[in-house]
N, C-alpha and C positions, 0 to 999 in steps of 0.2 A: 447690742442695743445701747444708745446714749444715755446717758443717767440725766441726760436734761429734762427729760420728761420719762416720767412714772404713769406706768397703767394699770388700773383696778379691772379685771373680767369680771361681773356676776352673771348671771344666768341670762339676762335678752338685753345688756347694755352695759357698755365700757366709761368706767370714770377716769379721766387724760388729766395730769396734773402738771405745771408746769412747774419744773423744779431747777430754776438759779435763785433761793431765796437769797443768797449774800448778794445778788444784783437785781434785788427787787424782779426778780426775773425777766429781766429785760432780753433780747431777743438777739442769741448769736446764730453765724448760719446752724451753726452743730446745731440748736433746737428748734430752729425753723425747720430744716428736712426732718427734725428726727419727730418733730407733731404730725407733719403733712404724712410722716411715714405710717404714723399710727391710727389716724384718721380713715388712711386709706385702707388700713387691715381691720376695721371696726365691721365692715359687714362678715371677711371674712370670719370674725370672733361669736360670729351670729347677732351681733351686734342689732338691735331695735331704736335704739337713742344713744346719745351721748352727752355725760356732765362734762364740762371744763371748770377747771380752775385753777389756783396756783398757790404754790407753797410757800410757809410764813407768812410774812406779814403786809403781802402783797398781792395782785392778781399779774400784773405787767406794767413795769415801765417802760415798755416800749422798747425802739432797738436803743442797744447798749453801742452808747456814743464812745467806748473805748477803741470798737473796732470801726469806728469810723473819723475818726480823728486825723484832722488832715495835717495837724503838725507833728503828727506819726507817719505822715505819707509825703512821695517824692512829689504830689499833683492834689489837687480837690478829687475828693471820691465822688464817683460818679452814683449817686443819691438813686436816678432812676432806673440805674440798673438793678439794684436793691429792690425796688418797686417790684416790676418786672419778673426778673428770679425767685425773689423769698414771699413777698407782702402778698403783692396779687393776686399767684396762684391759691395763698391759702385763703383768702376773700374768696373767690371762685368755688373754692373748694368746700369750705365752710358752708355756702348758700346752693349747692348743686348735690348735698347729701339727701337722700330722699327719704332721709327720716326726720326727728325733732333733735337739735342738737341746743342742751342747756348750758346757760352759764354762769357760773356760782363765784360772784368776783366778793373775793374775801377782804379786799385792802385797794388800797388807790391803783386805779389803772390812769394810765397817763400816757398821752402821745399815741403814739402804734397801740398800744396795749387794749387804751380804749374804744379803740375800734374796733379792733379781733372781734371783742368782747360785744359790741354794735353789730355786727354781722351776725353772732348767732340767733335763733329762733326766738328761744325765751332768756331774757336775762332779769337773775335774783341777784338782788346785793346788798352787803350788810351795812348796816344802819351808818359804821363808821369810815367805808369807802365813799372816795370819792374817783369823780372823772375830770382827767383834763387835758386837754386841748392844749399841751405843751410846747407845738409848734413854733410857735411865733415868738417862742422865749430864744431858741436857738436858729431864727429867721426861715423858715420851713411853711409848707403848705400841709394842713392835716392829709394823710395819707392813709391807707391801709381801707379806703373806702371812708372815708369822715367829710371829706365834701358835699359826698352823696347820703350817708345818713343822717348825718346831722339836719341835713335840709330838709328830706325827705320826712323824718321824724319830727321836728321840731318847729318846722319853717327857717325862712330867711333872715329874719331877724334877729331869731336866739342864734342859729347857726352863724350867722357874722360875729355877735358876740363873743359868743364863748371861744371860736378861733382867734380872734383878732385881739383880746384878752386874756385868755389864756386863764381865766377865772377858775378855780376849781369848782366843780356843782357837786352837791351834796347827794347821797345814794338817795333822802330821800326828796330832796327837790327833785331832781333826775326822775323820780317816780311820778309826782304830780305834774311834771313836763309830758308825759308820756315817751319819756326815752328810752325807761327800761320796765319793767314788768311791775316790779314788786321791790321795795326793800323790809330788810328783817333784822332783827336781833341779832345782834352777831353770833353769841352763840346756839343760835336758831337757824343758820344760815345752811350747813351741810347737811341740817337732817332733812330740813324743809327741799334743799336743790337734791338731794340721794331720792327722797319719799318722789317728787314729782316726776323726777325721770324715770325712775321704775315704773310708775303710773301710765306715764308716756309710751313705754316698751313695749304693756303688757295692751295695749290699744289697739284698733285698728291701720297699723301703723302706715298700710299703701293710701288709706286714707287722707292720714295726717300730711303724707309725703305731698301728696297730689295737692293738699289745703297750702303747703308750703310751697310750693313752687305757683300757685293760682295766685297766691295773695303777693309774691315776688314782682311776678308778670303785673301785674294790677296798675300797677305807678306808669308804664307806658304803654299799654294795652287801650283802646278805644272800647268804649262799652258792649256796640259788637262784636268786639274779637276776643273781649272778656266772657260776655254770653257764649261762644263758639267754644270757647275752652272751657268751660265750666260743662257743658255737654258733653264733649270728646272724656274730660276726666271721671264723669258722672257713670258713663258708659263704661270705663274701664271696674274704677268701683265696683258697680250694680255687679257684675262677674267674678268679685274675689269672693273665697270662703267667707271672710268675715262679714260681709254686708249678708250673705245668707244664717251666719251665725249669729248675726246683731236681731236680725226680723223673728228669730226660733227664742232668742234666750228674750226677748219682749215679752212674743206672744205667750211663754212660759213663766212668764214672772223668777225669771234667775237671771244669775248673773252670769255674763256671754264670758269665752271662753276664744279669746281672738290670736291668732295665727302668725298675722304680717301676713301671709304667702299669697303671694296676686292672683294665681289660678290653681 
């Protein structure tokens, strides 16, 4: 296993750390596949949710412009092959898990970094991170999905902005933008992003999964085919253990006692 990234197991959810703090953990192939690797074995781990975050004093700088330096190379690197190979699939992958996956950005994400970190479900951030849209410092297009979040979350005009500028935003502007969830104390930040994902796990998790892929769809879905699927999901629900455990531990005044398991 790569020591670029460290995984925590607890009992219904995995904490993924990313670990190059001497480069702000910026992103070589080695810990691009070795996350995508671990991501992919989280259900195996019985996995319900997943925290991200990253070690020392950062969350992601983005890809580490060492190995892409083209006055280290016989030609310009070909930028979207990177895309492509490493960035993408983890976008995809990140938003195609069918549970909650959190994100607990401890220090500046920047470039790629803050976008990973844009893609997950919920994102907490501490008081003294910031986000930025690095791009356009080393002539680049936001990547890693940041044309599409940024817009999508913010509109068209922050999202020109803050690319085209490259402005750092503050964990808690970012929060009253509606771009990320929540920010916190810094050192209130792990207990608060550990307490919620456990929270998360211990939930109706096919649920959750279903709420997360319906509010995904939502942005290009027409209202009837957002109605259609919000049926078809409803119907799968109504048939998991836990929807029949949510109605029992009601009608009982206790507290439910939920599964994950669909059927």
């Amino acid at each position: 296993m790569s020591d670029t990234i460290l995984t925590q197991v607890h009992e219904n959810w995995v904490e993924i750390t990313l670990n190059r703090p001497d480069r702000l953990n910026s992103f070589n192939d080695e810990m691009h596949l070795a996350l995508r690797s671990e991501l992919e074995a989280a259900l195996d781990k019985g996995a319900r949710a997943i925290l991200l975050t990253g070690a020392g004093r950062g969350f992601c700088a983005g890809q580490d412009l060492g190995d892409r330096d083209p006055s280290k190379m016989s030609g310009s690197p070909d930028l979207g092959a990177t895309l492509v190979n490493f960035y993408n699939p983890l976008v995809r992958l990140i938003r195609s898990l069918e549970f909650p996956v959190v994100c607990a950005v401890n220090g500046v994400a920047a470039g790629a970094g803050a976008n990973i970190a844009l893609a997950c479900d919920i994102v907490l951030a501490a008081q003294s991170a910031k986000f930025i849209q690095s791009f356009a410092k080393v002539g680049l297009i936001p990547d890693g999905g940041g044309t599409w979040s940024l817009t999508h979350l913010l509109g068209e005009a922050r999202a020109k902005a803050l690319a085209l500028t490259a402005e750092p935003l503050s964990a808690q502007k970012a929060e009253d933008w509606g771009l990320i969830w929540r920010a916190v104390e810094d050192e209130a930040l792990m207990g608060e992003a550990r307490d919620l994902t456990a929270k998360l796990a211990d939930s109706p998790t096919v649920g959750l999964g279903m709420t997360k892929m319906a509010i995904q769809a939502a942005s290009t879905n027409s209202l009837d085919q957002q109605l259609d699927l919000e049926a078809k999901s409803q119907k799968i629900c109504g048939e998991t253990p836990d929807y029949a455990e949510g109605v029992r531990s009601f009608l009982q005044k206790r507290a439910p006692k939920f599964t994950g398991v669909k059927s």
